[in-house]
C-alpha positions in Angstrom: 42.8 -12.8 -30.9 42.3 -9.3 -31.4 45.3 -7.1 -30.8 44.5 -6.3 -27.1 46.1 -9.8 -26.2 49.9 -10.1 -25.1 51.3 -13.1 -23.6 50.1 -13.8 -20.1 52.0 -15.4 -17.2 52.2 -18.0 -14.7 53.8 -17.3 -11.5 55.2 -19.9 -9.5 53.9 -19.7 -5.9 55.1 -22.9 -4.1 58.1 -25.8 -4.8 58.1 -28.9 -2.8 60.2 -31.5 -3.7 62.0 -31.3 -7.7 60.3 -28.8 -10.3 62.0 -28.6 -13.3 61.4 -25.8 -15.8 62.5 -24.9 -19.2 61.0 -20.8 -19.5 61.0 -21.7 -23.4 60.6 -25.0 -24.6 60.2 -23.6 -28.5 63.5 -21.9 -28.2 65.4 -24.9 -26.5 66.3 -23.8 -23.2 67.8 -25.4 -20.9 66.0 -27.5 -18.1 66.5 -26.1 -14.7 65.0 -25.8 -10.7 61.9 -23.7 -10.8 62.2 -20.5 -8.0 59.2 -19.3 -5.9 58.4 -16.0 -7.5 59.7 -16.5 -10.9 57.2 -15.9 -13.6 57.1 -17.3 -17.5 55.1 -17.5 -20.9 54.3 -19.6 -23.2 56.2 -22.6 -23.9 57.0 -23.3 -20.5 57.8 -26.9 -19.5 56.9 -27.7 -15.9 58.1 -31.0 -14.8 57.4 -32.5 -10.9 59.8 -35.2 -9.7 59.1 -38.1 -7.2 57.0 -36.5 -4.0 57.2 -33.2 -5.7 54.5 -30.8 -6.4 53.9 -27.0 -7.8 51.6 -24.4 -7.3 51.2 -22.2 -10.6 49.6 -18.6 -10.4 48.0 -17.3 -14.2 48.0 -13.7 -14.5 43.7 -14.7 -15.2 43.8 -16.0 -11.6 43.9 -19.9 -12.5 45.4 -21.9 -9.7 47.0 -24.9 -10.8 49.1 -27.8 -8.4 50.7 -29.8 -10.4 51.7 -33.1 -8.3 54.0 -35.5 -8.6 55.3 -37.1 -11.6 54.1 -35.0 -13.8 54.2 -32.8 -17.1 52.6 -29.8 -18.3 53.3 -27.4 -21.4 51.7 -23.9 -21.8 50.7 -24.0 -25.1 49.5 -20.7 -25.2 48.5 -17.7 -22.6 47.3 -14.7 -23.9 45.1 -12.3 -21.9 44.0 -8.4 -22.8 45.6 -6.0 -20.4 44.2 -5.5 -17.6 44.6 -2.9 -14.2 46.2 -4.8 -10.9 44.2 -4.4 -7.7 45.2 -5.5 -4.0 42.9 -8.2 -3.9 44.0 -11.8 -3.2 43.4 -14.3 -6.1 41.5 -16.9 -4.2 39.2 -13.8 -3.4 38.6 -13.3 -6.9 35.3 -14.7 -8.1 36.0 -13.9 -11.7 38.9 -13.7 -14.0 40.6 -10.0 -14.4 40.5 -9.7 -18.3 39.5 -11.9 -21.1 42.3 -14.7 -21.9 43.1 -17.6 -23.9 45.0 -20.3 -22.4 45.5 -23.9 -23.7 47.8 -26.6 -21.2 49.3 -29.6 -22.5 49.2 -32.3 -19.8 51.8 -34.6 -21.1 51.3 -37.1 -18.5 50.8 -37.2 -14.5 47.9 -35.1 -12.4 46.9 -31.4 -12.1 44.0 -30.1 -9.7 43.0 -26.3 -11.2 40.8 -23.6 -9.8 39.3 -21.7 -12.5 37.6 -18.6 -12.0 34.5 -17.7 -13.9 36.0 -16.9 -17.3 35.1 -13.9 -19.4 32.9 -13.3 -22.5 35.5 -14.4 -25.1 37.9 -16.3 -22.7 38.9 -20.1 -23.4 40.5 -22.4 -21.5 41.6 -25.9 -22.8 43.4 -28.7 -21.7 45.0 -31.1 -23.6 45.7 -35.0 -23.0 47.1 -37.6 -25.2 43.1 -39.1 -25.0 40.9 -36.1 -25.1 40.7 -32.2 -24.7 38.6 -30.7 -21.6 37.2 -27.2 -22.4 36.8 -25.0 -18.7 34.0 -22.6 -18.2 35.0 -21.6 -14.4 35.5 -24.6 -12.0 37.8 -26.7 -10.2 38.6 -30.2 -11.6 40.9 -32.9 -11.5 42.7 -34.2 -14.6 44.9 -37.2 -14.5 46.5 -39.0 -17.3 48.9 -41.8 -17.4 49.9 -44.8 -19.5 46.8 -45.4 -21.7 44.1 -43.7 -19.5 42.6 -40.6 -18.2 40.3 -39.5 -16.2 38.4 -36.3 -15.6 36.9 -35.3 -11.7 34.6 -32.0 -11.8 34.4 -30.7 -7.8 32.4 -27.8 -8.7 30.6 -26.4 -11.5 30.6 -28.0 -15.6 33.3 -29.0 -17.7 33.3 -29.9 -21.9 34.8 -33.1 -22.6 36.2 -34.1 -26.0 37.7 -37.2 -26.9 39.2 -37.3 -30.2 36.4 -36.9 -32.6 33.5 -37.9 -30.4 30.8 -35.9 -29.2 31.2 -33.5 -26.5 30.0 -34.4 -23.3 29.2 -32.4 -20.7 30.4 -33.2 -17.0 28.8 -31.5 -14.4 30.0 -31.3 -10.7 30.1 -34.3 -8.8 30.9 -36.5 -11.8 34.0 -38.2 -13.6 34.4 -39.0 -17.0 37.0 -41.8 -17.5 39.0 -42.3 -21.1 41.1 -45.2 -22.1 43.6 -45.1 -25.4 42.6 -48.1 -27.5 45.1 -49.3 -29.7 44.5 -48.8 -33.7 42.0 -46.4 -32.7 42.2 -42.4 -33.2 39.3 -41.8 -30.8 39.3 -42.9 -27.0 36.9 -45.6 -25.1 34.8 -43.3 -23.1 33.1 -45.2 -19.9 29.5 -44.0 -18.9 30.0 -40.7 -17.0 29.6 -41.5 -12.8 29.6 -40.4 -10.0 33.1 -39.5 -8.4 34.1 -42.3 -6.1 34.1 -41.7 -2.1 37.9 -41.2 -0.9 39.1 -44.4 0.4 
């Protein structure tokens, strides 16, 4: 990144239940109850308990809930400086300045809202069974145990798995993975429809 990137940062906006969060995870910190309001950087750990949940604010305007039982790392968050208005994030149709952000999804679920991103701007996610690449939609990603699956509720998302083609998944669709043992690259089933809530 050129040098008009510094770190970025994600804000939590709402606790239910147990959040854990280490601010650094590179550096060793300690694990400890995430506060409304408290902001981080790279590195940071975010762990949901048992009927637990987070709301995480980025600094581009991502919305991210993480729900229960789950695990994300921010890998990296960097974003070019930008001027603050009074506007209200979920107003904001685009993101504020140009960014780079990468999220590990270690294991669990997380529903994120990005906005349109910026010439430049990259967002990826990362599972133990593929990589998603974000252009400015909302999705779903879930991964646990040996599969994962990928919901797109509006607008297109890349999905990588391993060293397979990219596919594309537009809106309305899900893209399921499943870890096959021996193998570096995921099973990929036929991308479908998303399934009517039961």
């Amino acid at each position: 990144p050129d040098s008009g990137f510094a770190d970025g940062a994600v804000i939590v906006a709402e606790v239910k239940g147990v959040v854990k969060v280490v601010s650094d995870s590179s550096a060793g910190s300690e694990s400890r109850p995430a506060v409304v309001g408290e902001s981080f950087g790279p590195d940071a750990l975010i762990t949901t308990g048992k009927a637990s949940s987070a709301i995480l604010l980025f600094t581009n305007g991502t919305i991210a809930t993480l729900t229960e039982e789950s695990r994300i790392l921010v890998k990296t968050f960097l974003q070019s400086k930008f001027e603050s208005n009074s506007g209200l994030v979920n107003e904001m149709k685009e993101e504020p300045s140009s960014s780079i952000l990468r999220l590990n999804l270690d294991f669990g679920n997380l529903v994120v809202d990005v906005k349109k991103l910026n010439k430049g701007s990259s967002m990826t996610m990362h599972s133990p069974v593929g990589v998603v690449g974000i252009r400015g939609t909302q999705f779903h990603l879930f991964y646990r145990g040996e599969a994962s699956y990928l919901e797109v509720l509006d607008g297109s998302v890349d999905y990588a798995g391993g060293a397979l083609p990219l596919r594309i998944v537009a809106s309305g669709k899900r893209q399921e993975a499943l870890r096959v043992a021996g193998r570096n690259d995921p099973a990929l089933n036929p991308i479908k429809d998303i399934p009517a809530a039961q």
